[in-house]
FITOR-869986 format. One record per residue: x, y, z of N, C-alpha, C in turn. Coordinates in nm, 3 decimals. Layout:
REM FITOR-869986
{{X, Y, Z}, {X, Y, Z}, {X, Y, Z}} ...
END
This chain:
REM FITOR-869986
{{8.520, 10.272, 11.124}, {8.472, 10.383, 11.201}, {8.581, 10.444, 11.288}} {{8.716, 10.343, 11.269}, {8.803, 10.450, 11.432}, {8.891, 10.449, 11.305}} {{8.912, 10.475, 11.135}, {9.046, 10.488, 11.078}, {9.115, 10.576, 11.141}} {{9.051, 10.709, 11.166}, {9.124, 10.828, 11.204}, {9.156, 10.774, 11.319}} {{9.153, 10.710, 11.440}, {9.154, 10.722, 11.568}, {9.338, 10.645, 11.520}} {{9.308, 10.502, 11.463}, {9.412, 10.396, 11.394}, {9.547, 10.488, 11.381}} {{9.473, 10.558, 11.277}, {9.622, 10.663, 11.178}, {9.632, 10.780, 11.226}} {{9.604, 10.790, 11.352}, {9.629, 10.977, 11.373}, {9.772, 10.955, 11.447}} {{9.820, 11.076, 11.403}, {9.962, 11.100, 11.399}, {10.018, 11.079, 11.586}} {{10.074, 10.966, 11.618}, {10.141, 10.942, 11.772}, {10.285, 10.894, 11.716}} {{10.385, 11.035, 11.794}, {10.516, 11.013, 11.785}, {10.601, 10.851, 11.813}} {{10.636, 10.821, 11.699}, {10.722, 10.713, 11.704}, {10.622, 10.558, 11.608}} {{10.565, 10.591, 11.593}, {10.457, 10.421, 11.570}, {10.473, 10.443, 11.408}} {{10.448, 10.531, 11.313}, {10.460, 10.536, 11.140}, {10.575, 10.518, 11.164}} {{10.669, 10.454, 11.131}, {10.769, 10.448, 11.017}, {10.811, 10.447, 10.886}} {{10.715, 10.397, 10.815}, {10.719, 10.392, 10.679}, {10.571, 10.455, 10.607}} {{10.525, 10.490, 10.450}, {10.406, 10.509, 10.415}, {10.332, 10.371, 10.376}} {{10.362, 10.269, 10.403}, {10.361, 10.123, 10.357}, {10.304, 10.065, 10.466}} {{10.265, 10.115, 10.635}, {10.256, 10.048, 10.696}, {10.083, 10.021, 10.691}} {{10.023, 9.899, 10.744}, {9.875, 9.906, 10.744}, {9.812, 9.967, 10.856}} {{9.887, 9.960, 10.925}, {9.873, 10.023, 11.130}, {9.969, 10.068, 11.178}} {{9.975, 10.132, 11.320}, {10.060, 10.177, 11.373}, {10.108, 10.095, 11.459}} {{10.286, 10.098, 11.531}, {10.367, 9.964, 11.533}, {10.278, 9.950, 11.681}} {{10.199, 10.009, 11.748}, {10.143, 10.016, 11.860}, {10.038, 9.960, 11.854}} {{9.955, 9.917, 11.744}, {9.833, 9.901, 11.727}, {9.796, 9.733, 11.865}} {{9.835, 9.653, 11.852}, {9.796, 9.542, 11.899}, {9.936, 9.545, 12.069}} {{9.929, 9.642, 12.135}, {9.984, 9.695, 12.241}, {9.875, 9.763, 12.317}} {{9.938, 9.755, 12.439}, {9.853, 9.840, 12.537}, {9.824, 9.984, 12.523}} {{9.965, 10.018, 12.472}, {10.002, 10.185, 12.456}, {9.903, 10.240, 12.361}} {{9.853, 10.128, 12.260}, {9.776, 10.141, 12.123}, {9.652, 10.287, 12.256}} {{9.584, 10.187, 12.346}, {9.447, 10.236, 12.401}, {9.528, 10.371, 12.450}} {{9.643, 10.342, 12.529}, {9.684, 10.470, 12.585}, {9.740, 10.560, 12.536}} {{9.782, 10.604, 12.389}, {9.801, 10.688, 12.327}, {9.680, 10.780, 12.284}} {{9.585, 10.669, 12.251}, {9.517, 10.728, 12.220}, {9.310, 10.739, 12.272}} {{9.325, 10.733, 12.424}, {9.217, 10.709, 12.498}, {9.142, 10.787, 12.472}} {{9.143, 10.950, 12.492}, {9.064, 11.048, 12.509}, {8.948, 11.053, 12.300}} {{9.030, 10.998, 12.233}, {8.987, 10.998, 12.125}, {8.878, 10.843, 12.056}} {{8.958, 10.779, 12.141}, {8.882, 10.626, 12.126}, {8.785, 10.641, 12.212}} {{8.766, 10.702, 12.338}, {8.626, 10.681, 12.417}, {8.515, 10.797, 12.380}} {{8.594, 10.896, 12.269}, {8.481, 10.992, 12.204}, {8.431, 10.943, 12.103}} {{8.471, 10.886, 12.030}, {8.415, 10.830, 11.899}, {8.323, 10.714, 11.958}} {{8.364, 10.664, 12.051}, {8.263, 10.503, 12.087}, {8.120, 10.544, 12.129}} {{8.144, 10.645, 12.241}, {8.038, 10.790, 12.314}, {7.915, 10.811, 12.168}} {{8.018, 10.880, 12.077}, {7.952, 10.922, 11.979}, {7.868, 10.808, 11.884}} {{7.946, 10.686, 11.839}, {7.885, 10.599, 11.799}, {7.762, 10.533, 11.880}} {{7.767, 10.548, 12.023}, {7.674, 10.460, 12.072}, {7.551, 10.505, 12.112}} {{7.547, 10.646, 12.074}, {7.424, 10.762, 12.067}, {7.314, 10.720, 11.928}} {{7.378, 10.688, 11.834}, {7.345, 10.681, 11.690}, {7.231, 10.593, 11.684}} {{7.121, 10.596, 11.610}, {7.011, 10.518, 11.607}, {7.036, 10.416, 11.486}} {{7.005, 10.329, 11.469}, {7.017, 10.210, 11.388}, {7.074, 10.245, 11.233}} {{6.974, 10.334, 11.185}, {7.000, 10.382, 11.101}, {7.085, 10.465, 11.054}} {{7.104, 10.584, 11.175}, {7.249, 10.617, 11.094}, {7.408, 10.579, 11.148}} {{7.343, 10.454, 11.205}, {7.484, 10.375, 11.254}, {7.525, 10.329, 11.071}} {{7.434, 10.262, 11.036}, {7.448, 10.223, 10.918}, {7.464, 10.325, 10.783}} {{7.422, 10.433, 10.828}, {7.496, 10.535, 10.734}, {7.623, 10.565, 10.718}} {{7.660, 10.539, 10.865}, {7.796, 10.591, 10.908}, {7.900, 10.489, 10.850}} {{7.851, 10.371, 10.855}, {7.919, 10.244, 10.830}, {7.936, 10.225, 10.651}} {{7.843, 10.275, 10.602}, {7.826, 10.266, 10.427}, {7.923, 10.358, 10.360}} {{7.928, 10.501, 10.479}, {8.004, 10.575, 10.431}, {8.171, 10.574, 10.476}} {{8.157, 10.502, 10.564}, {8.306, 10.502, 10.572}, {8.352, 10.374, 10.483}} {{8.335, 10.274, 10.480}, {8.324, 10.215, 10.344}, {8.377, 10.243, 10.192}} {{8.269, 10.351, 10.186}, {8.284, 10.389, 10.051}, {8.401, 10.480, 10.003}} {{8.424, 10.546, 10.184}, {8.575, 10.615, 10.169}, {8.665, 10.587, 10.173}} {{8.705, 10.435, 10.228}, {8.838, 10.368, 10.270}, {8.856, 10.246, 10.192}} {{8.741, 10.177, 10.102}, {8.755, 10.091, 10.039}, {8.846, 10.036, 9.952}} {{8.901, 9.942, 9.945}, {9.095, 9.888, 9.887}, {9.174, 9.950, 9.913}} {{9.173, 10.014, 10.058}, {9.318, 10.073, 10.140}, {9.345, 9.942, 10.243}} {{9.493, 9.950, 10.263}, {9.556, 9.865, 10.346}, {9.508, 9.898, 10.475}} {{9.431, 9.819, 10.550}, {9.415, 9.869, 10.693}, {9.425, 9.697, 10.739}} {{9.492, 9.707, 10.855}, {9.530, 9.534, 10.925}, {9.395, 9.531, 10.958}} {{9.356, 9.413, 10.956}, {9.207, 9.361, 11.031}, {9.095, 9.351, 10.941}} {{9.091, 9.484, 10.813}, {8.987, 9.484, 10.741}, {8.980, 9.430, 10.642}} {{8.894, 9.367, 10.617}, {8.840, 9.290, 10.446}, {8.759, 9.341, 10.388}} {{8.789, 9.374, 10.252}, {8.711, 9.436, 10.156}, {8.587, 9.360, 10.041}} {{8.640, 9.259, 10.074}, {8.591, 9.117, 9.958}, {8.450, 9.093, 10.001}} {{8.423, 9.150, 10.062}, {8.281, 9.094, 10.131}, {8.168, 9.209, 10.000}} {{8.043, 9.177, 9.971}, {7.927, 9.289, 9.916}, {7.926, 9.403, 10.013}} {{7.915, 9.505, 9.936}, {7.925, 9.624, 9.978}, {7.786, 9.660, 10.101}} {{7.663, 9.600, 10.082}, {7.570, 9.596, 10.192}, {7.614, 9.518, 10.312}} {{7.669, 9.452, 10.310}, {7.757, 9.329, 10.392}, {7.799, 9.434, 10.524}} {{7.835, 9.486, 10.530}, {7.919, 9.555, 10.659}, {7.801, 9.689, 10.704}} {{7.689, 9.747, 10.674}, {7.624, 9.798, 10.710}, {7.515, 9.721, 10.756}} {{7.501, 9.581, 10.706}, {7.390, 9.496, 10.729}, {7.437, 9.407, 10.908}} {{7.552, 9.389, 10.905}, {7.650, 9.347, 11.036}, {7.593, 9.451, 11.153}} {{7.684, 9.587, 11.111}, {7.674, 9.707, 11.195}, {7.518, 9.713, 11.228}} {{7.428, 9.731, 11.152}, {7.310, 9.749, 11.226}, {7.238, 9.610, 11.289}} {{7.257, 9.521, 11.242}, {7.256, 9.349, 11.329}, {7.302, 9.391, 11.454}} {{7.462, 9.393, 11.450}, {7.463, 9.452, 11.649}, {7.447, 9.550, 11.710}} {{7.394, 9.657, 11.609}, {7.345, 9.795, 11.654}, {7.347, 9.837, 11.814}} 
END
C-alpha cells in the first residue's frame, strides 16, 4: 500500500535500477523525506471500511506481484494478504 510512497523519486537514495528500496529506507530521513506523503496515505487508509481496505490490498497485490520490494513476500496464497489486512483492519 505505500510502494509509491517507498519508490517516489527523493534526490540521492536510487542509485541503481536493481535496487529493492531506497538507500534511506531503514533511516530516519526514510520518514523525513517523505512525511507529508506517508501521513496522507495512512489518513487515507484509515478512513477505509473493512472491505475496501481489502480491495485495496488484493489490488495492489495483483499489481506489484514478483517485483523486488525489501520486506515483501510473495510466496504466501494470493487471499493470504487481504485476509491479514482485514484481520487488523
Amino acid at each position: 500500500l505505500l510502494y509509491d510512497v517507498i519508490f517516489m523519486p527523493v534526490p540521492g537514495v536510487f542509485v541503481s535500477e536493481f535496487q529493492d528500496s531506497p538507500l534511506d529506507l531503514r533511516t530516519p530521513d526514510f520518514y523525513v523525506n517523505r512525511r507529508g506523503t506517508i501521513e496522507a496515505v495512512l489518513q487515507s487508509i484509515a478512513k477505509l471500511s473493512t472491505e475496501a481496505l481489502g480491495e485495496l490490498v488484493e489490488d495492489a497485490r495483483e499489481r506489484y506481484a514478483g517485483q523486488r520490494i525489501a520486506g515483501v513476500r510473495w510466496e504466501y496464497p494470493p487471499d493470504s494478504y487481504r485476509l491479514v489486512a482485514c484481520g487488523m483492519g
